[in-house]
N, C-alpha and C positions, 0 to 999 in steps of 0.2 A: 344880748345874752352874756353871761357870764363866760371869760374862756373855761377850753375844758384842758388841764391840765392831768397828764397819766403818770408824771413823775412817782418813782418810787419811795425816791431818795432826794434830799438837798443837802447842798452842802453847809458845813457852821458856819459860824460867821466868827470871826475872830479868836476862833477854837471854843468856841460854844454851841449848842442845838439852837437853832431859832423856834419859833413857833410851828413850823414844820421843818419834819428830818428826815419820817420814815411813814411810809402811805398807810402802815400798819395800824397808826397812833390816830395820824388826822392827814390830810391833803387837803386844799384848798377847795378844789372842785365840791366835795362834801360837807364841808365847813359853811360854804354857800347854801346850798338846800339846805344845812339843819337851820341854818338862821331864818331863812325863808319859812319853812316849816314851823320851829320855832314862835315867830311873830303872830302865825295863824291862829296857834293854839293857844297861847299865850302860856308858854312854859321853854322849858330848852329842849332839844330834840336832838336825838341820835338816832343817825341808819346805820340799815342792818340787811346784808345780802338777801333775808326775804322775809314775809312773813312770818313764818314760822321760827328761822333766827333769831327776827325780836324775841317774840315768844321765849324760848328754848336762853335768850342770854338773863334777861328778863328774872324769871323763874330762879334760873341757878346764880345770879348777884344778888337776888334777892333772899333767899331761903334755905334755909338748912333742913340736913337730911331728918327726917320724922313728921317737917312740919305738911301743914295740910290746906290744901284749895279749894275754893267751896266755888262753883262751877256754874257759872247761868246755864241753866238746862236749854237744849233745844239750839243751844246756838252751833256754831263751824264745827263742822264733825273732827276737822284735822287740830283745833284744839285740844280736844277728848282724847283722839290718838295719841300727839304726843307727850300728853299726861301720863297717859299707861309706858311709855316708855322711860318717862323720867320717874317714874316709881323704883326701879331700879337702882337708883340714888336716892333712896328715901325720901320723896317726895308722891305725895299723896294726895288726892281728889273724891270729892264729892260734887254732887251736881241737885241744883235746889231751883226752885221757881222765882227765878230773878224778878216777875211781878210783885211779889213780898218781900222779906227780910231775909238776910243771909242766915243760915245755920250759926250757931254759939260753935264756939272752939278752934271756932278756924284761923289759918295765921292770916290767908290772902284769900280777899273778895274779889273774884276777876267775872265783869260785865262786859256783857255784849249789846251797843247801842245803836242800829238794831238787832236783833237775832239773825242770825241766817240758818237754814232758812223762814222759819216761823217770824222773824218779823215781830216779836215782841220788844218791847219797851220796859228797862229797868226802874226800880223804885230808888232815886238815888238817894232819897231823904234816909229812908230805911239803911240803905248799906254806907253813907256817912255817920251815922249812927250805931255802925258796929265798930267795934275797936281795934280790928285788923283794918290794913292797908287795900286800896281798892286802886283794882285798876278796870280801865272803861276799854273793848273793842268797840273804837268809833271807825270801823273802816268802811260800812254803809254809811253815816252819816255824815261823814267829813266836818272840817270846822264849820262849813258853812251854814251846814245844821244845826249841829251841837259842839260845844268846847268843855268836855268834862271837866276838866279842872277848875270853871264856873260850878261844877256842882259836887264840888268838895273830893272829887276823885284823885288819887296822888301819882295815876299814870293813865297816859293813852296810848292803848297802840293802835298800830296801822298796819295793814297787808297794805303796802306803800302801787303794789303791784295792779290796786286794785283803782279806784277813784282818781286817786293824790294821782297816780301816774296815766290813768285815764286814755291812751293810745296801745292797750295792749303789747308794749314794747317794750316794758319794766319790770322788773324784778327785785323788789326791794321792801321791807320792814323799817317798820318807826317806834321807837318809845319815845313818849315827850313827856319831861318827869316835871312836877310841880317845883318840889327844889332843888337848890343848886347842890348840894351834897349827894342826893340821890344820883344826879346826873354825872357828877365827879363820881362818883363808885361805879356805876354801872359804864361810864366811858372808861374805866383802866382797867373793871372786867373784859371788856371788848375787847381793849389791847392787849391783854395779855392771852386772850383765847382765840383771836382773830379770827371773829365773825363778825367780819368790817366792811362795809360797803364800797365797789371800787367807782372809781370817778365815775365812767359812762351813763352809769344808771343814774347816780347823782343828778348829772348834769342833764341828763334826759325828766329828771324829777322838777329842777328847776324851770325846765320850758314847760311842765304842763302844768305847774301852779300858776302859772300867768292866766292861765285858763278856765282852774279849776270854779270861780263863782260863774261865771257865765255859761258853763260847761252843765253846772250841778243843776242851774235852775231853767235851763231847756230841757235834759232831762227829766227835771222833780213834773215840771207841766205835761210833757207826755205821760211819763208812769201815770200821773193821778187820772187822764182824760180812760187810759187803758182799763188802768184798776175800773173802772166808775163800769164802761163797755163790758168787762168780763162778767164782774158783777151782776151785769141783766142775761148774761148768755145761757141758755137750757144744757151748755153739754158742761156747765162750769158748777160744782159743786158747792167749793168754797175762794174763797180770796183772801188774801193775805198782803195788808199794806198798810205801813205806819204814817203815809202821808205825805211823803217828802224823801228824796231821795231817789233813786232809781229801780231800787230792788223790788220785786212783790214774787209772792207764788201763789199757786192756784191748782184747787184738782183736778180732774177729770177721768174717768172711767179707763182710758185706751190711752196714756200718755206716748207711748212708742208711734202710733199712727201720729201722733200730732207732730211729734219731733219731726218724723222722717217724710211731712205732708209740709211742712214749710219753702218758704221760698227767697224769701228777704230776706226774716230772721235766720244767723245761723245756729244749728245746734253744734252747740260745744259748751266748755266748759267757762270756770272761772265769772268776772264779772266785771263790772264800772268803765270798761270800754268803750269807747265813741260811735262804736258797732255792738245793734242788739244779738244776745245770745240766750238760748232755750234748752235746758235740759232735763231730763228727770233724776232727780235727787238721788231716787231709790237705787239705780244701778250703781253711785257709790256707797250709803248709807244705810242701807237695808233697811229692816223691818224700823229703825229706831223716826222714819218718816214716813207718811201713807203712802201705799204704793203709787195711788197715780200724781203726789204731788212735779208741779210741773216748777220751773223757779226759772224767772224769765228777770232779764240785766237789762233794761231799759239803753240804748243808746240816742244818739243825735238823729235819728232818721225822722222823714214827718210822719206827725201820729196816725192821721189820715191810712198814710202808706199799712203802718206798723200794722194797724187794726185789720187791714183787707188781709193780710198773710194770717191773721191770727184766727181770723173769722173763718176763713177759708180751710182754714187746717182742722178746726175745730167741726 
């Protein structure tokens, strides 16, 4: 492993700054994971204390107050949110059927690859095809799925918090920008707003990408055996699963009974963890998801297992 350095500060070198000075700018420990990150995706990559961070630094290095965001529908509710909030700074949102073509007018095409919770799949021909700038949420897919920037997209981000960090132990945001300009601007916005990632999580980011292909595709093999079982089940309405990856959701009539009847799985929240999690969408999302959709995080446990608690609950 890489050591993990918390220094804040270094000293110059011959009354100069070296490459690190001040943990605000870069630190080593984080300069490791973006590279690491970096290589996967095949662009440069900056963290960011958390999902929504990215998001939120993202947005305002990029954009001026009036311009407007055309929104994959149906995806992370807490994107939508803090849309409405950065409205406040002239910054505006619309939300469109990321299956088709983005809306004309808009300054920024922002994808979610897959949706959560819906689980849809973007058309990225179409939104390379538009003439605003696109960025992809690959934080269901991971590289190991998908590498937007193969598909003409000029940013990924990451709920780093989620997959990439994979032991529910991490807190952290990814942008990995196609070019190096991009990434030079939005790292001196970082700097100069200091929503900067500190070492621990860094360093915790680079121990679980040693993981993450063998991690992704023991998961992606259970979710799909799950998905296939839900699918035949009489109390299961519909299913939701783009095939890979960990994520799927599902309906069911009574979703509270099902939460609070498990046994393995726990119900809680968030996702991509090496422990499966179960909850109903609705009690954060209201009416904008069916009430009984259920959105279950696939972990490492055996499917065998998973399916006796699901079956059982159900």
């Amino acid at each position: 492993m890489e050591p993990l350095d918390r220094s804040t500060i270094w000293p110059y070198r011959e009354g100069e700054p070296g490459d690190f000075y001040y943990q605000r700018y870069a630190h080593p420990t984080g300069v490791a994971a973006e590279r690491a990150l970096g290589e996967l995706e095949g662009g440069e990559a900056l963290l960011f204390p958390s999902g929504s961070g990215a998001i939120t630094a993202l947005v305002l290095g990029l954009l001026e107050p009036g311009q407007t965001i055309a929104l994959a529908g149906g995806g992370y509710y807490g994107t939508a949110l803090l849309f409405e909030e950065l409205a406040r700074w002239g910054i505006r949102h619309e939300e469109f059927d990321q299956t088709g073509p983005p809306p004309d007018g808009v300054d920024l095409v922002w994808l979610e690859a897959p949706s959560n919770p819906f689980l849809t799949m973007p058309d990225f021909e179409a939104a390379a095809r538009h003439p605003a700038r696109v960025v992809v949420d690959s934080t269901a897919a991971t590289p190991v799925y998908l590498r937007p920037l193969e598909h003409d997209a000029d940013f990924v981000l990451h709920s780093a918090t989620k997959y990439l960090g994979g032991h529910s132990d991490v807190l952290l945001g990814a942008v990995v920008c196609g070019a190096a300009e991009d990434a030079e601007r939005l790292g001196a916005f970082r700097g100069r707003t200091g929503i900067v990632a500190a070492p621990d999580p860094c360093w915790l980011l680079l121990r679980s990408l040693k993981t993450l292909r063998v991690r992704m595709e023991r998961i992606t093999a259970t979710a799909q055996e799950l998905a296939e079982r839900l699918r035949g089940h009489p109390a299961v309405s519909e299913v939701r699963y783009p095939g890979f990856s960990g994520l799927l959701s599902f309906d069911v009539d009574d979703p509270h009974k099902v939460e609070t009847s498990l046994g393995r799985i726990e119900n809680a929240t968030s996702l991509g963890g090496i422990e499966s999690v179960l909850e109903s969408r609705a009690r954060w999302e209201g009416d904008r998801v069916p009430p009984g959709l259920l959105r279950l995080s696939v972990g490492l446990e055996d499917a065998d297992e998973l399916w006796a608690d699901l079956e059982q609950a159900l």
